[in-house]
N, C-alpha and C positions, 0 to 999 in steps of 0.2 A: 807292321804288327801282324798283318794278316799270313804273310809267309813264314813268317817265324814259329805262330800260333801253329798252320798248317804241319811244319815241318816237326814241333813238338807233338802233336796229337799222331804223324804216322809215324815216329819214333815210336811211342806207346803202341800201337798198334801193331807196330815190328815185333814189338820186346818179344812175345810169347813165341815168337816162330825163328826168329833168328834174331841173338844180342846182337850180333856186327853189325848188322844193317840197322838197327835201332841206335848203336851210339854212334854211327855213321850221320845218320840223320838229326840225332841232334847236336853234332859237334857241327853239322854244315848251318843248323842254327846261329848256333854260338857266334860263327864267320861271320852271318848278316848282320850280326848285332854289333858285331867287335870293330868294323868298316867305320859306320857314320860314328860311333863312339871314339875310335880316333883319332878321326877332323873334328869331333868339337872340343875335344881334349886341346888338339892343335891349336884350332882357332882360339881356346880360352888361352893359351899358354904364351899365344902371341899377344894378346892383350896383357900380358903379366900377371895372370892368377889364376886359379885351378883351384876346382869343386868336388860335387857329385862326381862329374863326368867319370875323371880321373879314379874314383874310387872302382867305379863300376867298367873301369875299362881295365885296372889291375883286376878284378875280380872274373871277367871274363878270360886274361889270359892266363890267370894261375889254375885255373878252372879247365882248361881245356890242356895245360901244361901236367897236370896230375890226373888225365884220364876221368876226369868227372864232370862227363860229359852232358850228361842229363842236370846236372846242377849248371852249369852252365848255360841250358837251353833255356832252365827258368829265371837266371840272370837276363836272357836276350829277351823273354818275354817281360819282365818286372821294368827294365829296360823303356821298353817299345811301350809297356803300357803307361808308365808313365808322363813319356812325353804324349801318348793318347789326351790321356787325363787333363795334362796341363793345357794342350791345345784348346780340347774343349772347353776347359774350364775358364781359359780365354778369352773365346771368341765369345762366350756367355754374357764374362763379364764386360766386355767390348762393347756387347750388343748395344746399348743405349749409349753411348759415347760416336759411334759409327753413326749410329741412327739422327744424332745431329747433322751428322757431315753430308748426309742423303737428301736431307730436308731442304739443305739448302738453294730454291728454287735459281733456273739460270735464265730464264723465259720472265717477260713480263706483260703487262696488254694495257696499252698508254691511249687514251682518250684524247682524242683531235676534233672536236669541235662535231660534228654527226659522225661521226668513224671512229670503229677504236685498231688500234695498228700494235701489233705483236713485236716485240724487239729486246734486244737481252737486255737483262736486268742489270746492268750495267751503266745505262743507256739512261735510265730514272733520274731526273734531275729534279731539286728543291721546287714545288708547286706541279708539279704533274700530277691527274687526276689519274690514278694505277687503277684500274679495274679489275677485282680480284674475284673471279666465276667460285662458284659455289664446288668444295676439295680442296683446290688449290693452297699452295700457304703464301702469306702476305710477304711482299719481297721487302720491302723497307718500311720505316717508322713514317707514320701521320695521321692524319686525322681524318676522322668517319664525316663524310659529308651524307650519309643515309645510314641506317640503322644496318646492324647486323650481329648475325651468329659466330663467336669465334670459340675451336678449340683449342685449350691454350695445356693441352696435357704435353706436350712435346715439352716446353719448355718451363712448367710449372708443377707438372706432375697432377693436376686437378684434372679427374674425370668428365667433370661437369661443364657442359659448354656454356662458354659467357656472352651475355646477350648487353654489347654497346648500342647507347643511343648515336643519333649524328652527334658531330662534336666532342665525341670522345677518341683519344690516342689512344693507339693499339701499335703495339709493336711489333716489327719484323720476325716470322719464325714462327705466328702461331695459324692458324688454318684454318678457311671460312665455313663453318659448319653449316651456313643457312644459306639463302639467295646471296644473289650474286651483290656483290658491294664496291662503293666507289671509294676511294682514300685519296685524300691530298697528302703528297708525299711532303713531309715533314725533312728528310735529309735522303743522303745518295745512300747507296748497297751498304758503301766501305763505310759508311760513317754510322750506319742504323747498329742498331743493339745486337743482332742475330750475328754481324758479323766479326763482331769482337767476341759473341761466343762460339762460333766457328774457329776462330783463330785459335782460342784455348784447347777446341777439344781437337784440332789438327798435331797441336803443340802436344797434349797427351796421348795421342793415339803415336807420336812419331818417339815419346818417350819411351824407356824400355821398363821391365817391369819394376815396379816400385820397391822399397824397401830390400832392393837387393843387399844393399850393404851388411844387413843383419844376417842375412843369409850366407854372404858370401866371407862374415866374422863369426859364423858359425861355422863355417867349413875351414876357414883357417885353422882352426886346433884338432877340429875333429878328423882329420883326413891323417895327420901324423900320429893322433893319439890311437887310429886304427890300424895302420901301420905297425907301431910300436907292440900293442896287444898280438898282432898277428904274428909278428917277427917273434915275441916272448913265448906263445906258443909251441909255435915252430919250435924254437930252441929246447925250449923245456920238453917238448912231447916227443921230439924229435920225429916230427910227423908232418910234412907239408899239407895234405889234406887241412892239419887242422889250422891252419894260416890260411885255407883259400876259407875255409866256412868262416872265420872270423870276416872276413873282406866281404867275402858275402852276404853276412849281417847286417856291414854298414854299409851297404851301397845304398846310401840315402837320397835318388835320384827325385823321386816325386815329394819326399820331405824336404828338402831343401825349394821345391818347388813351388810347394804349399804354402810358403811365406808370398812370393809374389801374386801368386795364386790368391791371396785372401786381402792383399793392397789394393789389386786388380778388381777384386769383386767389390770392395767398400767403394772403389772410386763410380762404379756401375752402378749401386745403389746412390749415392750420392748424387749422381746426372739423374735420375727418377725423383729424386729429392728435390730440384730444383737449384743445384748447384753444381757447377761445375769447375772440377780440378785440373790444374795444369799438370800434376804429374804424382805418381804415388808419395815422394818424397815430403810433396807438402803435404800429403792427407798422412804420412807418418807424422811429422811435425805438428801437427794439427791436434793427433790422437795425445799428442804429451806436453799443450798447452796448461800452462796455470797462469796468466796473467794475459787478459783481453783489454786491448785500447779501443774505444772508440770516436770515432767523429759525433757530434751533434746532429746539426741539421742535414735533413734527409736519411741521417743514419737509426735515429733513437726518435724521430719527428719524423712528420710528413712529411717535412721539406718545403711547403706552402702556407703563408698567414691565412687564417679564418677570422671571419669575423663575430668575435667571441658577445660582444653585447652592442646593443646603439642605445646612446644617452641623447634627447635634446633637451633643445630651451623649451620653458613654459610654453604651452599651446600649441604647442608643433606634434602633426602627427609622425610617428615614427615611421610608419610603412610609408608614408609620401615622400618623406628624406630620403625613404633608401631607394624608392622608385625612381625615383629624380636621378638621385647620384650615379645608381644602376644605366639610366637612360647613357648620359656619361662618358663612362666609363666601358662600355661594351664596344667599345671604338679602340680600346688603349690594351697595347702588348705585355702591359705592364703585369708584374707578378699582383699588386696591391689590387688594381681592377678588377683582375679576376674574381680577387677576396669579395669584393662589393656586386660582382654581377651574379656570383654562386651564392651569396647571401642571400637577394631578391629570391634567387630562381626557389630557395628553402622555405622563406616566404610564402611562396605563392604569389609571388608578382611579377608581371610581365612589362618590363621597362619601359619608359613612355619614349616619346620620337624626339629625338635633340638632335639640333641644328648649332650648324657654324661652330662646331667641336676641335678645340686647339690645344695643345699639351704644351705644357712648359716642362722639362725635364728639372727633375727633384725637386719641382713644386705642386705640382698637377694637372689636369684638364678643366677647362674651362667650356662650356657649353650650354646652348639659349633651349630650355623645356616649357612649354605651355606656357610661351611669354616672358618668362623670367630665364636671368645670367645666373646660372649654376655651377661652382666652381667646388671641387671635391680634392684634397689632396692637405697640403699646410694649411694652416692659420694665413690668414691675408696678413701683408707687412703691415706692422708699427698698428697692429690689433688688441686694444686691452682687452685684455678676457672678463668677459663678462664674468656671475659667483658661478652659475652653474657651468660653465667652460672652466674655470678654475678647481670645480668639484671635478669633472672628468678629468683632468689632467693630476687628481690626486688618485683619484681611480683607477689610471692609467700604472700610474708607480707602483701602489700595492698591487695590480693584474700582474706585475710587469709586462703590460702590453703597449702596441704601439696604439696612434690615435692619428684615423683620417676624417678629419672635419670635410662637413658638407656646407656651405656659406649660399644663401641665395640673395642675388642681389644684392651682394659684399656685406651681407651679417650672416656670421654663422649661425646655424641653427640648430645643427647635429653632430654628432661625432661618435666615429665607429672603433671600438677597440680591436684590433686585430693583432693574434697570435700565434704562431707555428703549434700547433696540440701533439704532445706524445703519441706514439703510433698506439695503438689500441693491443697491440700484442707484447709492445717492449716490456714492460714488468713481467710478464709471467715468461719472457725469454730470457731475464735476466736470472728468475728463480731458477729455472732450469740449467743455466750453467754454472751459479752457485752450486744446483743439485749434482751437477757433471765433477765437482772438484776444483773450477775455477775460483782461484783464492782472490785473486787483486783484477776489479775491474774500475777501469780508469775511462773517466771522459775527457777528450782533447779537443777544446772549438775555441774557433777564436771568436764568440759570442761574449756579451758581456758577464761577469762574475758571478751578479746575481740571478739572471736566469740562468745560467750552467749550474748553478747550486741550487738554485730548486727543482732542475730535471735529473740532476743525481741522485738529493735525497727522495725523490717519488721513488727511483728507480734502484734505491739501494747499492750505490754504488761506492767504490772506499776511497777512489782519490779522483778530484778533478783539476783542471788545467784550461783555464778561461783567459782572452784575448791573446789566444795563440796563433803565432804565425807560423810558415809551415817547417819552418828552422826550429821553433821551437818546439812544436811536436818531433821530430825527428831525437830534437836530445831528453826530451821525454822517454820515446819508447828506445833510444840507447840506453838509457839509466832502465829501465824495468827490465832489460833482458838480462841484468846482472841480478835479478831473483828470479830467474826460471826463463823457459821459454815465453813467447811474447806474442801473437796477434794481432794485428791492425785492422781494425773495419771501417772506410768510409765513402763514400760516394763521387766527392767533388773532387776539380785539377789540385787545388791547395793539398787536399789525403795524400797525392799522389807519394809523394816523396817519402811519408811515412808508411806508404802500404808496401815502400821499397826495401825502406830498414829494417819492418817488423822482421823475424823469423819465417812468418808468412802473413801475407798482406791479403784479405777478403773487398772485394768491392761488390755493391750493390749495382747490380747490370741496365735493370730496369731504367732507371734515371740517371744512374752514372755518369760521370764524366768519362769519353775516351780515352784520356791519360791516367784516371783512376784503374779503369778496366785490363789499361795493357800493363800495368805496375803490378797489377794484383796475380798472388797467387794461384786466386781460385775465386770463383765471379758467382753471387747467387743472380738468377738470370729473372724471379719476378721482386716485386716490389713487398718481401715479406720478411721481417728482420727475422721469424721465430724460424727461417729457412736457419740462420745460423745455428740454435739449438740444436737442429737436425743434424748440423754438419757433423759439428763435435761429437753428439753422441754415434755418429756413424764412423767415422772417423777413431774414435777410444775403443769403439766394439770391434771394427777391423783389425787395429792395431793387437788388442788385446789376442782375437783369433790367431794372428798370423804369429806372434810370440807362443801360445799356447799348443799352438802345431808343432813347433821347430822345437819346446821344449819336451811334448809329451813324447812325440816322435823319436828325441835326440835318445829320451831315459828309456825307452823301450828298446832303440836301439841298440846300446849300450849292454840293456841286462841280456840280451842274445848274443850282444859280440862275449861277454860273459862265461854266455852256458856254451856258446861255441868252443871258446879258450878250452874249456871242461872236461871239451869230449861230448859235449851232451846233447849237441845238432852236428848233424854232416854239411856238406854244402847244401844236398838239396833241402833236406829240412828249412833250412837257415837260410836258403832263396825264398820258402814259402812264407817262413815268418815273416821274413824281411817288407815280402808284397801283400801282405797282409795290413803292414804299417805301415807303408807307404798309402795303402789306397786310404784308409782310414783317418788319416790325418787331412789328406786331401780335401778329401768330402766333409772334414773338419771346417778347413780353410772357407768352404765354398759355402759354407751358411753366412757369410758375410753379405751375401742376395738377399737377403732374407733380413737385413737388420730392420729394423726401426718398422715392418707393416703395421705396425698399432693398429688399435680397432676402427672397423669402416664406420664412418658416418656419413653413408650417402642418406640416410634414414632421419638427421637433424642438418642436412645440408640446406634446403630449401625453406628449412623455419627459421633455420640462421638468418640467412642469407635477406629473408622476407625482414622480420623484427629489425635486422640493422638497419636494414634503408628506413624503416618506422622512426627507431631515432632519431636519423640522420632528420629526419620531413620535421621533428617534433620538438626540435632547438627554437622555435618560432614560438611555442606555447608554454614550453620553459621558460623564458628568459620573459614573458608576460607574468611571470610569477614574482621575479624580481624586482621588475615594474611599477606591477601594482605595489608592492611592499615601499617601492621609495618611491612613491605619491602620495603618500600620508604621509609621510615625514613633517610636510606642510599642514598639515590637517585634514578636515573634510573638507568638500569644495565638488565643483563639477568636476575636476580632473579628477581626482581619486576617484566619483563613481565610476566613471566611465572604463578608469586603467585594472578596479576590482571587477567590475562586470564584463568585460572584455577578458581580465586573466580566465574566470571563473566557465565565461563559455566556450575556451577552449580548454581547458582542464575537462568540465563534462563532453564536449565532442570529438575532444582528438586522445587526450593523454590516456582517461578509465577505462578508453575502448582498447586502448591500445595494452593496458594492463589485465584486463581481463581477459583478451585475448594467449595475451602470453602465459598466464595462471591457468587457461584452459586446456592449451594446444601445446606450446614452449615449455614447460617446465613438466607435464608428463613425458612427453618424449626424453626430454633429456633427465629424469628419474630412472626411464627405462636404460635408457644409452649408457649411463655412471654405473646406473642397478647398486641405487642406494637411495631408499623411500626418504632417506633424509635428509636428503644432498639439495633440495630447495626449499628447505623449512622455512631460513632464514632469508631466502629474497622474496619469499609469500607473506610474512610477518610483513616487509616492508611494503607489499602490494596493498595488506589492511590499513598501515600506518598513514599512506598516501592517500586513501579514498576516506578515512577519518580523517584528516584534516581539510580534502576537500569538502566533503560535508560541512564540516565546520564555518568554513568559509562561505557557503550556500546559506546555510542558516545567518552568519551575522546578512547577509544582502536581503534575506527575505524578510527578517524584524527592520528594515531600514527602508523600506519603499521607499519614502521620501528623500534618501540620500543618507549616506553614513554621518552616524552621530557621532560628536566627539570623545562621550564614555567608549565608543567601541575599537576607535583605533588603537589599542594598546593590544587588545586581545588578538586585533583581525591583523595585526602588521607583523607582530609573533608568529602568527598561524601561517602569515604566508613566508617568512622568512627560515620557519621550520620548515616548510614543506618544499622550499629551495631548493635546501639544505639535503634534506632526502631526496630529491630527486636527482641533483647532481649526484649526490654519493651514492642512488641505485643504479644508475644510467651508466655511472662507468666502473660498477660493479660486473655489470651486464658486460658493458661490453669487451674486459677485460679478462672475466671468469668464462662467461659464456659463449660471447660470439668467437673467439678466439677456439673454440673446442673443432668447432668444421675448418671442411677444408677449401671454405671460400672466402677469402679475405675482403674483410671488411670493405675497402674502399671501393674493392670492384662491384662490389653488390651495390654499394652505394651509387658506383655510375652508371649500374644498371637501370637504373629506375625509372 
């Protein structure tokens, strides 16, 4: 570009002193240009099809055939500046797709008992203590044996560095922002999460530019319909000139461009997004999705049971069950265990010491706590359930939850309902792609019927597909791709096969299964379903761009090959138009960079982030509400006071603090953030509603010194079952309207803590 540029500027510079040596100089233009325009002509011609090139390489030699020369010089520069434009616009969009492939650490520093010894990261096997210094990025998946700072903006896109305790999993690819940290390696290089998104963005940076086809089924008409114009010219005008300024018109070298140019850049915002694409084609197919399949668990769920309530027999305290069980179970690899040791830890209990701890597979562990055989998992064989074991197990039906009984000394005494919970962002990710245009969103698990049908209808969904095998999802999303395009989202080996059929297949990176990850399309790389939301709408705005380029470009072209036909531009005119539209559309193309910034909330990031983990702690004083409410069921008695006055002082010490706090702090902020004084009328309404029924419940205890009377149980068993009632229905108000607005997801905050 720069010699062409040169040799047009001392053409002009010629002109006034001597024309020969002026059209001298720009016809030896014209030659630079006309050279590599050739070979790519060639080279497209030996792949069997022909473009721009072709247009702008007729355009150069009719141009320099009819002595118009200087129009030809601004063909070589419109030319060269184009493929400038494209370059850059490029490597732009490249920048964050590359900048994966950079990251990927080759060095790693393994702990040998007092030594630590430097070796490739290759070298990391299952249980090595990785030592990762403070910068460096984390070579494979495992677990914090010491607290640390992680940036996880490479592959999450969050500014905000995340602070894990020991004991939390941290994946591959994100960066220790703080002191220096130990990790037990969880799995090898090839098999950790970072390398299956290496592997994608290898796979799309080897890809070529996206959505060519539109581009290149634009230039299939358009090339002979310029032709045709220019030849009819010619004829009619009987004027060759005016056949080269028609050609010149349409040399749509950087318009035809500007479609890849704007695939390119959507798939660049996308990797900032926290997702990343195998190749433009799927993020075209993406943009003209109308019907989304998804997996269930780990997809629309955590993917992990909580433990949602503990019911026992008369007289038994709840927290010593779960302490017990806790002691336990902190031995066992089991998914359920976990459920029961992060329960305690929510609690505030710290498991007591159990000995001679033994697992029976798909029964459970058995183990000796403060003198007593403890055994946590089934019902002990050929056990009649006692009325209140029989009421949990009815309780269990309508939760649709499961039930881990806790037995000590072969009587059960407690039992813990645990259930997989909707991810806190799913609904408003779903509204959002109803709001995108997705008409038919289908769930496919092979869960049983009636939980798939209650995580639907939360979730607003139109058709689902329960105790699905992976054969039967697969003729699932065959049957839906015969109403439109199709997407598959799911995590586990079972998704795999449908995230092969879909049109395009999304898998969840974080937790993923490696045969979901290598099936899929296009991989969100943290653990955040509303990444999806993102995809789409980045993905329909690219698309949209890159169509709105080619079309505005194509009519602008046209009305110049037009006024050319006319007489009404020479070449060079109609070189300058030309590159006028050409650059125009480009820089059209390239706000696709630009899609989806929505407004910063680094400013409600940290009240988020705080209030969730408050939640998450405050499930213990919750579920004391519903407690207390079924201890009177029996009547008054020493149990009921103990379960109302026990609810009631953690309601005044943990719950009002924690409401007034967020009525203080939480909800001005985010007044400001929305900038709409009325956007928390209605969760303050329920702020008063809460602490009037705590009240209420204060006052029946303080008219009762002596113990609840039997007139009061009707009022006070109401009072707490209403205030249940609100509190579940604010809590995941909150956490679904509000926590979901930052950009720190919930769970992380949660393992912050």
């Amino acid at each position: 570009m720069s010699t062409i540029g040169v040799l047009g500027v001392a053409g002009l510079v010629a002109r006034p002193f001597n024309a020969n040596a002026a059209e001298v100089t720009w016809l030896a233009a014209t030659v630079v240009a006309l050279v590599p325009a050739a070979i790519w002509v060639l080279r497209d011609l030996r792949r069997g099809r022909y473009g721009a090139d072709l247009l702008a390489l007729i355009a150069l030699v009719g141009a320099a055939a009819v002595g118009e020369y200087f129009a030809g010089a601004l063909i070589a520069l419109m030319v060269a500046t184009g493929r400038v434009l494209d370059a850059y616009a490029g490597r732009r969009a490249g920048r964050d797709l590359s900048a994966l492939l950079q990251r990927a650490p080759a060095q790693a520093h393994r702990r040998r008992r007092d030594r630590i010894e430097t070796v490739a990261a290759t070298e990391i096997g299952r249980g090595d203590t990785v030592v990762v210094l403070s910068g460096e990025t984390v070579p494979v998946d495992g677990t914090l044996t010491t607290a640390g700072v992680f940036d996880e903006s490479a592959l999450t896109g969050e500014s905000i560095p995340m602070v894990h305790r020991a004991g939390a999993q941290v994946r591959s690819g994100v960066v220790n922002a703080g002191a220096t940290a130990d990790i037990r390696a969880g799995a090898t290089v090839e098999n950790s999460t970072y390398a299956g998104i290496v592997a994608l963005a290898e796979q799309a940076a080897a890809e070529t530019a996206p959505v060519a086809r539109l581009a290149d089924r634009v230039a299939v008409w358009f090339l002979p319909l310029a032709l045709v114009v220019a030849g009819a010219a010619w004829v009619l005008a009987r004027d060759p000139v005016r056949a080269v300024a028609v050609v010149v018109t349409a040399t749509p070298c950087p318009l035809l461009l500007a479609v890849p140019v704007a695939i390119t850049a959507g798939m660049s915002r996308m990797a900032r997004a926290g997702v990343v694409v195998k190749n433009g084609a799927a993020l075209e197919i993406l943009g003209r999705t109308r019907s989304l399949a998804m997996d269930k668990t780990g997809t629309v769920t955590v993917g992990r049971p909580e433990v949602i309530d503990i019911l026992t027999a008369p007289d038994i305290d709840a927290d010593q069950a779960l302490c017990r069980a806790a002691a336990v179970e902190q031995f066992s690899p089991h998914v359920l265990a976990r459920a029961v040791t992060r329960a305690a830890e929510l609690h505030g209990l710290a498991p007591a010491t159990a000995e001679r701890v033994s697992e029976e597979p798909g029964q459970g562990a058995t183990g000796t706590v403060d003198g007593h055989r403890v055994r946590v998992g089934r019902l002990p064989a050929h056990t009649e359930p006692a009325p209140w074991a029989e009421a949990v197990l009815r309780r269990a039906r309508l939760d649709l939850a499961g039930v881990i009984w806790v037995s000590i000394d072969g009587v059960p005494v407690a039992a813990l309902l645990v259930r997989d919970r909707l991810r806190d962002d799913a609904a408003r990710t779903m509204r959002r792609l109803r709001a995108a245009g997705l008409s038919r969103l289908l769930l496919l698990t092979g869960d049983r019927v009636d939980n798939a049908t209650e995580v639907a209808r939360m979730l607003g969904l139109t058709e689902v597909l329960a105790d699905a095998d992976p054969a039967d999802k697969i003729a699932a999303i065959r049957a839906e791709r015969h109403h439109g395009v199709t997407t598959m989202v799911g995590d586990g080996v079972n998704d795999a096969p449908a995230l092969a059929a879909a049109d395009i297949g999304i898998a969840l990176g974080s937790r993923g299964s490696t045969a979901a990850v290598q099936a899929a399309d296009a991989v969100i790389v943290d653990d955040r379903i509303d990444r999806l939301a993102d995809a789409v709408d980045i993905a329909q705005r690219a698309r949209r761009l890159a169509v709105q380029s080619a079309v505005a470009g194509m009519t602008l072209s046209l009305l110049a090959m037009i006024a050319a036909a006319f007489g009404l531009l020479e070449p060079a005119a109609g070189a300058l138009v030309q590159e006028g539209i050409d650059v125009a559309v480009i820089m059209n193309a390239m706000r696709a960079l630009r899609i989806g910034h929505g407004r910063r909330t680094a400013a409600i990031d940290p009240l988020v982030a705080r209030f969730a983990r408050e939640h998450d702690r405050l499930r213990a004083a919750r579920a004391s509400v519903r407690h207390a409410a079924d201890s009177l069921a029996s009547g008054p008695g020493p149990n009921a006071d103990t379960a109302v006055q026990h609810a009631l002082e953690l309601l005044i010490e943990r719950v009002l603090p924690h409401e007034h706090a967020e009525e203080s702090q939480l909800y001005p902020a985010l007044t400001d953030y929305l900038r709409d004084p009325e956007a928390m009328v209605t969760m303050s309404r329920e702020h008063t509603e809460i602490e009037r029924l705590v009240d209420r419940i204060r006052r029946h205890v303080d008219d009762s010194p002596n113990g609840i009377r039997e007139d009061q149980i009707d009022d006070l068993r109401a009072t707490l079952y209403g205030l249940d009632a609100i509190l579940t229905l604010h809590f995941a108000q909150e956490d679904e309207a509000l926590f979901t607005l930052g950009h720190t997801p919930i769970d992380s905050a949660v393992d912050a803590r």
